[in-house]
N, C-alpha and C positions, 0 to 999 in steps of 0.2 A: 477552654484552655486546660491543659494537663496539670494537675497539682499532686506534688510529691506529702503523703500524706504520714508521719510518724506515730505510728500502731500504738506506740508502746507511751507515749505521752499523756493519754487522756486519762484522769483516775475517778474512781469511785465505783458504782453497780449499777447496774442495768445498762441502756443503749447511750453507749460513750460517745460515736459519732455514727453518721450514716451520709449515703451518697447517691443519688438516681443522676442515670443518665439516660438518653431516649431507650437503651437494650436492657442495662442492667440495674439492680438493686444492689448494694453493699450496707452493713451495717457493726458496726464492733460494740460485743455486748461482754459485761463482766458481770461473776455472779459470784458471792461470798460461798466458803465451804458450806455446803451441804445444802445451798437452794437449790430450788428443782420448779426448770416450766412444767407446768401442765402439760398431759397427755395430748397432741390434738392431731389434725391431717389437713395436711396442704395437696387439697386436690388440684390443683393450675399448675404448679412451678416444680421441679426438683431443685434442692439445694444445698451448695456446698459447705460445708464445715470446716473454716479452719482452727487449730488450736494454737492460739500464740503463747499460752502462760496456763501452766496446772494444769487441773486435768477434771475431764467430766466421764459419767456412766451415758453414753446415750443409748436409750431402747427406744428401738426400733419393731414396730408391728413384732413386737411381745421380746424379741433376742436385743440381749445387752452388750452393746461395745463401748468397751476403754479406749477414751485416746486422751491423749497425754500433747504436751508441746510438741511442735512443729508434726503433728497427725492430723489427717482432713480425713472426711467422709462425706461421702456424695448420698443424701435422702433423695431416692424419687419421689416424683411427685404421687400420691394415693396413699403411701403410707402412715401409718400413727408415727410419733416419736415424742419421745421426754426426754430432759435432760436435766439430770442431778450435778451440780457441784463437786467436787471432789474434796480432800481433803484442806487442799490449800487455796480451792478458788477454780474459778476458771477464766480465762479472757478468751475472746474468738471470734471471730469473722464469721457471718454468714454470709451468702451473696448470692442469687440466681437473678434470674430472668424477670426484668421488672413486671409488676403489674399495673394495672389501670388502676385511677385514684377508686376509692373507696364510696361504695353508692348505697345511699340510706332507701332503706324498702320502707316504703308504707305498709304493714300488713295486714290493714284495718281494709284497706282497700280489696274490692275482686280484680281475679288475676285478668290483663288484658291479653 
């Protein structure tokens, strides 16, 4: 069932809400001025960036873009990216292409 979901309700930092459905991933994340995720690379998925409130630096495989409210950006998938906080914060939507749940490796084990 389709549920109307309002962005801008949920408070506080890090992952405010999120959603899976059999295609997609959605998740709304808030981060206080001047945190910053870690460098990393999503080799599976590209994903979009939306900016609901303030504004973040995201670099991407080494170049730095501003976006600011109502700016998205689409990472492909292979890239590096980080994302710093800005001065007042940021809220945002991420969302791509769901993945499969999460599989703990043995790696004590040889490889089959």
């Amino acid at each position: 069932m389709a549920e109307v979901i309002d962005l801008a309700a949920p408070q506080g930092d890090g992952p405010l809400w999120g959603t899976a459905t059999e295609d997609l991933n959605a998740t709304l994340l808030a981060w206080p001025a001047g945190h910053e995720v870690a460098e990393h690379v999503n080799d599976e998925r590209d994903v979009l960036i939306v900016v609901m409130a303030g504004s973040a630096s995201v670099t991407v495989d080494g170049a730095a873009h501003e976006v600011a409210t109502s700016r998205a950006l689409v990472i492909e998938k292979g890239c590096s990216r980080a994302i710093r906080a800005g001065d007042q914060g940021v809220r945002y939507l991420s969302v791509h292409r769901r993945r499969g749940p999460l599989q703990l490796e043995d790696l004590e084990s040889p490889a089959r």
